[in-house]
C-alpha positions as protocol buffer text, in pm:
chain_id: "A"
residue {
  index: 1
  type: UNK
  ca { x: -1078 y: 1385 z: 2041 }
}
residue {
  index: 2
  type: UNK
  ca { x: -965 y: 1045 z: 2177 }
}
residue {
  index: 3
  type: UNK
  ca { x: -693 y: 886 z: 2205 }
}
residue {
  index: 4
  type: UNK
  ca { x: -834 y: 639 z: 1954 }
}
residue {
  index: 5
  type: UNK
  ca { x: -987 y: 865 z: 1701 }
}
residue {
  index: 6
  type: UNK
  ca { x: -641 y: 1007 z: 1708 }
}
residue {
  index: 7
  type: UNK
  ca { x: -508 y: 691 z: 1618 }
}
residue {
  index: 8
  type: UNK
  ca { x: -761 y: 578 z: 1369 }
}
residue {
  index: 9
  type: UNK
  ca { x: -696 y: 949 z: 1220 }
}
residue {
  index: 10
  type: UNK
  ca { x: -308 y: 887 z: 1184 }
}
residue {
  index: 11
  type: UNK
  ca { x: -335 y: 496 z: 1079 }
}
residue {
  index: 12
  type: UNK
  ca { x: -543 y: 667 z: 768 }
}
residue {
  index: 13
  type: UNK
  ca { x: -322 y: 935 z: 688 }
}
residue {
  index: 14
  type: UNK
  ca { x: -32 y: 676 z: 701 }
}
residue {
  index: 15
  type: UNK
  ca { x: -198 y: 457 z: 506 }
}
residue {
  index: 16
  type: UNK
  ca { x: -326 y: 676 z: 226 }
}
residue {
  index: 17
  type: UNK
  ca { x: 17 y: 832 z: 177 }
}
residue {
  index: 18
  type: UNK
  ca { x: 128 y: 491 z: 110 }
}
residue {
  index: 19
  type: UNK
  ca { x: -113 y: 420 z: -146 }
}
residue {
  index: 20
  type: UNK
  ca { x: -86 y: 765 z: -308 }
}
residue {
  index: 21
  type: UNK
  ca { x: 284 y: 752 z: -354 }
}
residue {
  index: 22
  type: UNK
  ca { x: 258 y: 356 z: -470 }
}
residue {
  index: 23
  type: UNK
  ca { x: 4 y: 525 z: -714 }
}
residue {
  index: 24
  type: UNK
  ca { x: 174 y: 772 z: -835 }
}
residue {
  index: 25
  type: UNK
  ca { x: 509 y: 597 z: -878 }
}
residue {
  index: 26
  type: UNK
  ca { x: 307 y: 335 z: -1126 }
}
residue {
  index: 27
  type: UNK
  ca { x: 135 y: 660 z: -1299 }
}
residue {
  index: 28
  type: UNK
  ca { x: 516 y: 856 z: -1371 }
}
residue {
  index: 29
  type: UNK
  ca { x: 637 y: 513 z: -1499 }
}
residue {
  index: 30
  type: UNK
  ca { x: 900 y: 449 z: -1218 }
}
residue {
  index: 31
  type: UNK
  ca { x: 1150 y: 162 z: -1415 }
}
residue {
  index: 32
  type: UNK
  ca { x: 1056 y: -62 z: -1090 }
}
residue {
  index: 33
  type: UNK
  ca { x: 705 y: -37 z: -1177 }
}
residue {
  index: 34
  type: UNK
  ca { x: 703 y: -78 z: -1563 }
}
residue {
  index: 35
  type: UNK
  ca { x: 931 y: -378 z: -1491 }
}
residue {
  index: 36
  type: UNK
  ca { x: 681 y: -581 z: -1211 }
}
residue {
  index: 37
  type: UNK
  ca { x: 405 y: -501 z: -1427 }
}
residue {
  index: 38
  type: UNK
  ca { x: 551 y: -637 z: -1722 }
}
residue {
  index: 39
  type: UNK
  ca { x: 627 y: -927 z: -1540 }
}
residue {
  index: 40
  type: UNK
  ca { x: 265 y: -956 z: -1419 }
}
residue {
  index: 41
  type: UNK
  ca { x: 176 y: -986 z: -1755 }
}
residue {
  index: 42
  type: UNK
  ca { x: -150 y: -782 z: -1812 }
}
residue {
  index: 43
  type: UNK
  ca { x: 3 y: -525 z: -2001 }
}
residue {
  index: 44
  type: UNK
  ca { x: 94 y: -162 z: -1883 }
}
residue {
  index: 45
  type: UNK
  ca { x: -284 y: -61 z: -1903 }
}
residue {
  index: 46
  type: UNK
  ca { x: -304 y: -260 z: -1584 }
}
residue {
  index: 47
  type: UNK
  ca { x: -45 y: -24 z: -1418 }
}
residue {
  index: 48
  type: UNK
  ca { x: -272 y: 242 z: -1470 }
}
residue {
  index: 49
  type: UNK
  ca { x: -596 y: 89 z: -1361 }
}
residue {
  index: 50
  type: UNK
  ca { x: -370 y: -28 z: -1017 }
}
residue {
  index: 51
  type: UNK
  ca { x: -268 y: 329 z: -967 }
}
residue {
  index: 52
  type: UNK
  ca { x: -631 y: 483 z: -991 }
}
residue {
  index: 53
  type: UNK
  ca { x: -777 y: 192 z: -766 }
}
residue {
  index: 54
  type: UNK
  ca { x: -458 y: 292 z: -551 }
}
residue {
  index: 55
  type: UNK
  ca { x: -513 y: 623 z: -532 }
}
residue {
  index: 56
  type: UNK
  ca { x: -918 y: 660 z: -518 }
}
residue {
  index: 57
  type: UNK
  ca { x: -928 y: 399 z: -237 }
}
residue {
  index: 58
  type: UNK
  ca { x: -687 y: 615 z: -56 }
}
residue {
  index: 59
  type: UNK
  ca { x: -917 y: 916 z: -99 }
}
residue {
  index: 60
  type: UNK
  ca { x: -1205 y: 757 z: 15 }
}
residue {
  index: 61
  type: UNK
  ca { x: -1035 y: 687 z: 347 }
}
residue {
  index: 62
  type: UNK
  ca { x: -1140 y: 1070 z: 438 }
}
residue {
  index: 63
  type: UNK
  ca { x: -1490 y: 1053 z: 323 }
}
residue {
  index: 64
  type: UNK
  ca { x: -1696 y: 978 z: 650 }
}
residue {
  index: 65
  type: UNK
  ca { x: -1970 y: 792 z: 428 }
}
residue {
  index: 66
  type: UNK
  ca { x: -1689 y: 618 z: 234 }
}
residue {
  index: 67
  type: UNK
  ca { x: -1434 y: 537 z: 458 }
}
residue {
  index: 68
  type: UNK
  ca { x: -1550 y: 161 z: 492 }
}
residue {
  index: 69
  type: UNK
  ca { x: -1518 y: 125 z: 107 }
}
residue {
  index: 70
  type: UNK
  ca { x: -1218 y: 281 z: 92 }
}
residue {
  index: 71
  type: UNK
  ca { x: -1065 y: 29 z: 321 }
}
residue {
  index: 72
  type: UNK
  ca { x: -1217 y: -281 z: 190 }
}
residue {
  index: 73
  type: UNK
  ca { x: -1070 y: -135 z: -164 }
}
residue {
  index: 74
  type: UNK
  ca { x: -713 y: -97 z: -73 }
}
residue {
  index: 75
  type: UNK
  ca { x: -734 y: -427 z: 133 }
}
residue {
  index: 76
  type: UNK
  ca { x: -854 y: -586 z: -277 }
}
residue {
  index: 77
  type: UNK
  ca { x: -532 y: -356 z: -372 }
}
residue {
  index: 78
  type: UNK
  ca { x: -351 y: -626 z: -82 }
}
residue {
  index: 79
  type: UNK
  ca { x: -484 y: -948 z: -211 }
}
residue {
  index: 80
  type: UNK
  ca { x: -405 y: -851 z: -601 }
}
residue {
  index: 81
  type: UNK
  ca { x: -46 y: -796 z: -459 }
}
residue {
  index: 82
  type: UNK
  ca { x: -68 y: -1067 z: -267 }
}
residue {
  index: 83
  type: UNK
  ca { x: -110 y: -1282 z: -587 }
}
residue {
  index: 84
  type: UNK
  ca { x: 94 y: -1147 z: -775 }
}
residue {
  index: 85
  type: UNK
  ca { x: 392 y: -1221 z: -539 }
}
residue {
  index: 86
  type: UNK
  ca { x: 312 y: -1556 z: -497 }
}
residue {
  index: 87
  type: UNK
  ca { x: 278 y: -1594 z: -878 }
}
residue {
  index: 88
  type: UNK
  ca { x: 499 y: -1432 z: -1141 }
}
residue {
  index: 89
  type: UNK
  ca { x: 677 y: -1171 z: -896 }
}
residue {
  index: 90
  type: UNK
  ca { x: 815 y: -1410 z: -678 }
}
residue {
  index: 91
  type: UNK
  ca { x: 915 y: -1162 z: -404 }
}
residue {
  index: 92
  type: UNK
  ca { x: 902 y: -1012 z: -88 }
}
residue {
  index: 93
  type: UNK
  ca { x: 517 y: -1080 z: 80 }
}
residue {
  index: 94
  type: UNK
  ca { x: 637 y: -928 z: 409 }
}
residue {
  index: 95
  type: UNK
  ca { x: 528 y: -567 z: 287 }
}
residue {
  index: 96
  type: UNK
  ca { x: 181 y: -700 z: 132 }
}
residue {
  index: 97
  type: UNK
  ca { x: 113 y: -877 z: 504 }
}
residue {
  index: 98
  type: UNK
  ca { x: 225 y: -541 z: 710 }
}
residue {
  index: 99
  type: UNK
  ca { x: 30 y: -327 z: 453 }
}
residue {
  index: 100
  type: UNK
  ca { x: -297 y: -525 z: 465 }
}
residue {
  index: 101
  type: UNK
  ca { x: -209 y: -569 z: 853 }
}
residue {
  index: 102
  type: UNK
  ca { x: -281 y: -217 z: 889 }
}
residue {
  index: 103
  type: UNK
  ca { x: -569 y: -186 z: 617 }
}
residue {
  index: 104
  type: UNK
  ca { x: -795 y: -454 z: 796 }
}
residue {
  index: 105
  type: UNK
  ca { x: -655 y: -297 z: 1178 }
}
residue {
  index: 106
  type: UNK
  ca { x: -817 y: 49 z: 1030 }
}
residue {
  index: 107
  type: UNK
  ca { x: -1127 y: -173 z: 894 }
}
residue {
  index: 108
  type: UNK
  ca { x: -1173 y: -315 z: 1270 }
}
residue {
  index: 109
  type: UNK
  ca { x: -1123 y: -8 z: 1470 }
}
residue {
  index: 110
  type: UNK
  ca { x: -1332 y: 195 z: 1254 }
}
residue {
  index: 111
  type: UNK
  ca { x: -1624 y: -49 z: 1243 }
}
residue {
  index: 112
  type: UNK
  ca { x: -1604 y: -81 z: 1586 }
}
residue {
  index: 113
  type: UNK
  ca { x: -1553 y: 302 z: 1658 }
}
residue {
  index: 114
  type: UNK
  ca { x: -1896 y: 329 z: 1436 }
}
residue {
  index: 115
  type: UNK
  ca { x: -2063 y: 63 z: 1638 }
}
residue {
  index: 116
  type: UNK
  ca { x: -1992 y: 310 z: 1971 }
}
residue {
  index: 117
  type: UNK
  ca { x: -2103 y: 607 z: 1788 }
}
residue {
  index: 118
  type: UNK
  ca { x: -2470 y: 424 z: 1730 }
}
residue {
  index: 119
  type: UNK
  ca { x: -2464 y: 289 z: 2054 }
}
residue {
  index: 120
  type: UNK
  ca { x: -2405 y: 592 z: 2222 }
}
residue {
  index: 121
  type: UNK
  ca { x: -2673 y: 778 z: 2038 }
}
């Protein structure tokens, strides 16, 4: 493998981990968690809903024919944050940017490292 595909390889792990435990700390009802949501205002249904979008866009990160939608799903995960800073959270936004930093990074570097693959062909 190259050095790249390494790369690419560990930005995904890193990034699904962080989406699987953000999902699973809504789904066991971490205080934190109950509280934001409850602050968001959609009810605690929506906690759920954020953890299984959470955690299924972080599984279709490994799925070669999925990866792309995995990506584009936990970068929807960003913007949802995103809002929800800016609106009734009020908090910190420097996570949200470094997170969906590295979601759209992995979005560029694999569409490009698909682009080489066809070329190459």
């Amino acid at each position: 493998m190259r050095a790249k595909q390494v790369a690419i390889w560990i930005l995904r792990g890193l990034l699904a981990a962080v989406f699987v435990a953000a999902g699973t700390m809504k789904l066991i009802g971490v205080p934190r968690m109950v509280q934001e949501f409850g602050l968001i205002g959609f009810g605690q249904w929506f906690r759920f809903f954020t953890a299984a979008i959470e955690i299924l866009g972080a599984t279709l990160l490994f799925a070669p024919a999925a990866r792309l939608w995995g990506a584009l799903i936990l970068l929807g995960v960003c913007t949802g944050a995103f809002i929800a800073q800016i609106g009734p959270l009020h908090g910190d936004l420097v996570h949200v940017f470094v997170i969906g930093g590295l979601v759209v990074l992995l979005l560029v570097l694999d569409l490009r490292s698909q682009g080489m693959n066809t070329q190459s062909r």
